[in-house]
N, C-alpha and C positions, 0 to 999 in steps of 0.2 A: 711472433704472433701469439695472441692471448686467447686458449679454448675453453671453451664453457662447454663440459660434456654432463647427461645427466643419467643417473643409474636410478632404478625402484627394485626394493627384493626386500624380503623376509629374510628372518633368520633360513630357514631351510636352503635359500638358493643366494645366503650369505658368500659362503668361500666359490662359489663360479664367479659371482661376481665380483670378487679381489680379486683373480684370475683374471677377469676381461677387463679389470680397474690399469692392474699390472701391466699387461699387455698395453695397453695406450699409453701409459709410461715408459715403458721401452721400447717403443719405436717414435716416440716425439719427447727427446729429452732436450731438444733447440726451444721448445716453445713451453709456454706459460700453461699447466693446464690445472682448470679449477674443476673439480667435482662434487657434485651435490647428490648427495648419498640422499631418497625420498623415502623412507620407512615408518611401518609404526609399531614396529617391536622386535627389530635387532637389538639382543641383548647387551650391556655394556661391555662387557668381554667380549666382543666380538666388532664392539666399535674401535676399543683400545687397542686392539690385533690389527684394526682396516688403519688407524693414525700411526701406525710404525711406519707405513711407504709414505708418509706426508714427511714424517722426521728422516727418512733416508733421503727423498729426494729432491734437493732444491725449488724444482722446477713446479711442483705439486704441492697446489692446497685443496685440502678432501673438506667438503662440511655434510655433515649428515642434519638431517632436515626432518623431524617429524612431524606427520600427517597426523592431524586431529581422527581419531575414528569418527568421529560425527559430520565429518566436511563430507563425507562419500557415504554415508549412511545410505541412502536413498538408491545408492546404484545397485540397478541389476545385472548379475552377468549370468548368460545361458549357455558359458562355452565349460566344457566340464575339463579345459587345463586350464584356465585362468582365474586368479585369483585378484581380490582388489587391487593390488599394487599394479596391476598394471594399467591401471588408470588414472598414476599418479602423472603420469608424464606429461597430462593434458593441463596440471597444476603450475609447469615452469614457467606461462607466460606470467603467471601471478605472483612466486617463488622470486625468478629471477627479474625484478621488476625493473631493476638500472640496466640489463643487460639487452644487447640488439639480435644478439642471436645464441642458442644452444642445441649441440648435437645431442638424443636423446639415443640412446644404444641397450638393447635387452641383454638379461644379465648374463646370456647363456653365448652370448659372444665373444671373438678371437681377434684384435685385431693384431695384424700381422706384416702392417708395414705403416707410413706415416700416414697422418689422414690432414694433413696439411691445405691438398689440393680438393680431398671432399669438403673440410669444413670454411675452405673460402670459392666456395662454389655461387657463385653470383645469383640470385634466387628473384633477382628484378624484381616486376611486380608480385611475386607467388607469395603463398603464406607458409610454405615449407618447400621440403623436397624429402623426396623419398623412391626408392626401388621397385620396381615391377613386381608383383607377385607373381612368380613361374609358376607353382601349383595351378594358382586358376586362369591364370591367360594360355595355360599351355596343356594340361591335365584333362583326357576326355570326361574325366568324372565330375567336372565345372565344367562342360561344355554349357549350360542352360544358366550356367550361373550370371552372368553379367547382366543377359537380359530378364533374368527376372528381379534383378533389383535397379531397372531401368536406364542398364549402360548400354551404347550403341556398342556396336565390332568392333571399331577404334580406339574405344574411351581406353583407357591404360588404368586400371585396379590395384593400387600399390599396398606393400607391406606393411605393417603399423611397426615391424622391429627394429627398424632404424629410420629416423626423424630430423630431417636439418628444419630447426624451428624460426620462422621470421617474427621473432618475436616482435619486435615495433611494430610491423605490418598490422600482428595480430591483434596487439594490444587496442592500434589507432583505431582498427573495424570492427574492433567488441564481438572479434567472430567466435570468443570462446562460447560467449552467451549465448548463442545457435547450437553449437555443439551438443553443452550442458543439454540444451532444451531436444537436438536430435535423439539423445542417449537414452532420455525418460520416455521419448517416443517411438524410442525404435521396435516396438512389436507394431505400432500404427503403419510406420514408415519403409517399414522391410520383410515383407510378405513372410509368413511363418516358415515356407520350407526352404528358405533362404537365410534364415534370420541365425544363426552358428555361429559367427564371428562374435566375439566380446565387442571388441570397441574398433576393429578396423576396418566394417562396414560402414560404421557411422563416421570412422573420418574419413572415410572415402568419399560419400555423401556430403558432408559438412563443406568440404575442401577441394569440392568437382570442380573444372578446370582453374585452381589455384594451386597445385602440386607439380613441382618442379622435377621432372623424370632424372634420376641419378644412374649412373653407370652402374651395370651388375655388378660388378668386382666391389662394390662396397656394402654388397646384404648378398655373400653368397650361401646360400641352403645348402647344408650337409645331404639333406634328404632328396637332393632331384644332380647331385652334381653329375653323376652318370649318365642323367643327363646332354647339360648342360658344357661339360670338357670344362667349365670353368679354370684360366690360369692366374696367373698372379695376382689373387683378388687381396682386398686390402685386411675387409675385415670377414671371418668365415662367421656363418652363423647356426649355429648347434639345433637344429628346428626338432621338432617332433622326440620319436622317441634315439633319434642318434646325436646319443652323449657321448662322450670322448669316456666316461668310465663304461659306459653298458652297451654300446656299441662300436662295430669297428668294422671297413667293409676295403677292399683295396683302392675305394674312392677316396676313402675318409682317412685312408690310414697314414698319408704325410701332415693332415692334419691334427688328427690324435697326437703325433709325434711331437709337433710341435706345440700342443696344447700339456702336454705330459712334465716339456721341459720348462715351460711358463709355471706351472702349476708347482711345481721343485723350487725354483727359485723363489716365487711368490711365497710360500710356505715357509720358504727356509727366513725371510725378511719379519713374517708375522707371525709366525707361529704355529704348530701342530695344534692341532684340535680335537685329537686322537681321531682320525678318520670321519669326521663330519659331514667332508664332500663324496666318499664313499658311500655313508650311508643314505645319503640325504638322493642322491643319484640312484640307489636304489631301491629308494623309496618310489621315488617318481616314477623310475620303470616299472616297479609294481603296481601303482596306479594308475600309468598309461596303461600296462597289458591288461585290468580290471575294467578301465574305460573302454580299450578297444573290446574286450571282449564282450560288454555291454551293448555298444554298438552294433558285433555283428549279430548280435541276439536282436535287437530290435531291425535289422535289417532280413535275420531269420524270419517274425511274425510277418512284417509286410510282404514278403514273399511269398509265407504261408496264406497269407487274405488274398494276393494276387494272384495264387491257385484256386484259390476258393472262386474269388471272381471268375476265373478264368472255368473252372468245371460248372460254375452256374450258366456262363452263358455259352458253356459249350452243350447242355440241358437244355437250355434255352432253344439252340437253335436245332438241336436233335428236335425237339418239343412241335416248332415251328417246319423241319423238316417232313414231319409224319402229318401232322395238319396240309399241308402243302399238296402232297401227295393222294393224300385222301380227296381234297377237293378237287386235283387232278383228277381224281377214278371217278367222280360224281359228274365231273366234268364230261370225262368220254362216255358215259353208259348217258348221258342226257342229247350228247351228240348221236349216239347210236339209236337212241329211242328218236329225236329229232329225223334222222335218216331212213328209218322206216314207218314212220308218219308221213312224211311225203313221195317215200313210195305208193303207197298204198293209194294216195290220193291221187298219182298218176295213174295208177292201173286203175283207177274207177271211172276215172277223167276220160283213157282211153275205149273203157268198155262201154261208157256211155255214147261216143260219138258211132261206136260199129253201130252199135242197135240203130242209132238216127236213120246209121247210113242205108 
C-alpha cells in the first residue's frame, strides 16, 4: 500500500515532528510512505537532518514543500496556541493534486502501531474522516458549546489533529473554496464566545454531515486519557500542555516511555541538535503557563463584574425591598384610616334611626 501522509511545523516544533515522522516509519516498513513536509522557514539544516530517515529507509520519500508567506497572508487566527502552519493542511488538496487521498497528522503526534487499516478506511461519499473531540463532546465546561455554534445533541464535533482527506471528493466539489470563504467569515459565522478554535470550528462547519467518524484509538489525547482507559491506540496525541518532555502523569507515563525511545533512535539517525526539542518544549510550557495564566486572569475580571453585577442587583432589590414595604405601611394605615371611616358612618347611621324611632 502507498501512504500519503502530511506534516505542517516550524522550526521550533521541527524535532517533535521527526519523532512523529519516525514513528510512522517504524511501525509501517511493508508499505510505500510519502511525506510532505508544509513549511515556511525550517532551516536547511534541519531539512538536511529530516533527509537522513529518507536515505536510511527504503520505503520513505520525505518532500518538504514550501508555503509562500503571502498564500495565508490574510488568515486570522484567534487561538493564542496556534500558529499559521496549522492551516497548511487545508493546502494538500492543492499540494497533492495527482493524489486520491492524504492522512494529515499534527506534529505533536506518536504513532505507535500500523495505520494501515486507518488510512484505507472506506470514506464513501464523505469528504474526510476524522475523530470525536472528547474535550467538547464530553467536558462540562463545553457543555453550551455545540449549541451555540448551531449543532444538535447528536451532531459529533471532531478534532482538526488528525485528517483522512478525500482529496478527489474535495477537489471534484471545490469544497475548499467554502472553507477559504468560511475562515474569512468566521467572526460572522461563529458567535464571539464560541468563536476559540483556529481552524477546527470552521472545518467542522465547512464539512457538517460529510465527516466520516474514525475510531478513538487513532487521535488518542494525552490530556483526558484518565479519562477515557484508552488501550491500544494506534496513534497517541500530545494535546495541550502534556508533552512527553514537560509533562508526565501515570497515564501518560507508558507513553512518554515509548515516545523517549522514538525520540533516541530518531536522534541517533539524524542528528543531535544540541537539545533543540528540549528547549523548544520548554519554551512552549512557558508560554502555555503565560497563556493559561492570562486566561485565568481574564476569567478573574469576569467574575469580578459578575460580582459587581451581582451586589448591584442584590442593591437593587434591597432598594425594591424597602420601597415594597413602605407601600405596604401606606397600605395598612389607608386600610386602617378606611376602617374607621366606615365606622363612624355606621354609628351615625345607627344614631340616626333611634331618634326616628
Amino acid at each position: 500500500m502507498n501512504i500519503n501522509i502530511v506534516f505542517a511545523v516550524d522550526d521550533e516544533g521541527f524535532d517533535m515532528m521527526a519523532v512523529a515522522l519516525y514513528s510512522v516509519i517504524k511501525n509501517n516498513q511493508k508499505h510505500q510512505l510519502d511525506f510532505y513536509v508544509l513549511h515556511q522557514n525550517i532551516s536547511s539544516q534541519n531539512i538536511s537532518r529530516l533527509m537522513k530517515l529518507e536515505n536510511r529507509f527504503a520505503n520513505t520519500h520525505i518532500k518538504p514543500v514550501v508555503i509562500d508567506e503571502k498564500r495565508l497572508s490574510n488568515t486570522e487566527t484567534n487561538n493564542l496556541y496556534v500558529t499559521t502552519e496549522a492551516y497548511f493542511r487545508y493546502l494538500a488538496p492543492e499540494i497533492l493534486g495527482d493524489e486520491s487521498r492524504v492522512l494529515y497528522m499534527d506534529f505533536d503526534m506518536l504513532c505507535i502501531s500500523g495505520i494501515k487499516e486507518l488510512y484505507g478506511t472506506d470514506l464513501e461519499d464523505d469528504y474526510l474522516g476524522a475523530v470525536a473531540d472528547y474535550v467538547v463532546e464530553h467536558k462540562p465546561a463545553y457543555r453550551r458549546f455545540k449549541d451555540g455554534i448551531g449543532f444538535g445533541k447528536t451532531e459529533v464535533y471532531f478534532n482538526s489533529g488528525l485528517l483522512l482527506l478525500n482529496l478527489e471528493k474535495i477537489r471534484k466539489n471545490k469544497v475548499m473554496e467554502v472553507f477559504w470563504d468560511n475562515l474569512r467569515d468566521k467572526n460572522k459565522i461563529i458567535a464571539k464566545e464560541f468563536n476559540f478554535f483556529a481552524d477546527q470550528t470552521v472545518m467542522n462547519l465547512t464539512f457538517r454531515g460529510k465527516i466520516k467518524s474514525l475510531a478513538a484509538k487513532n487521535n488518542v489525547f494525552t490530556t483526558v486519557l484518565e479519562d477515557t482507559k484508552q488501550k491500544d491506540p494506534v496513534i497517541v496525541h500530545f494535546t495541550g500542555m502534556y508533552k512527553p518532555l514537560t509533562y508526565r502523569n501515570k497515564h501518560t507515563a507508558v507513553y512518554d516511555d515509548i515516545y523517549y525511545t522514538y525520540y533516541r533512535e530518531c536522534i541517533e539517525i539524524i542528528g543531535d541538535d544540541g537539545g533543540l526539542l528540549v528547549k523548544n518544549m520548554l519554551k512552549w510550557l512557558s508560554r502555555e503557563t503565560r497563556d493559561r495564566l492570562k486566561e485565568i486572569e481574564a476569567k478573574n475580571h469576569q467574575l469580578d463584574a459578575m460580582d459587581a453585577q451581582i451586589k448591584g442587583l442584590t442593591g437593587h432589590i434591597a432598594t425594591q425591598d424597602t420601597l415594597i414595604k413602605s407601600q405596604n405601611t401606606q397600605l395598612n394605615s389607608a386600610i386602617i384610616l378606611q376602617k374607621r371611616a366606615i365606622r363612624l358612618v355606621l354609628e351615625r347611621a345607627k344614631k340616626s334611626k333611634n331618634k326616628d324611632s
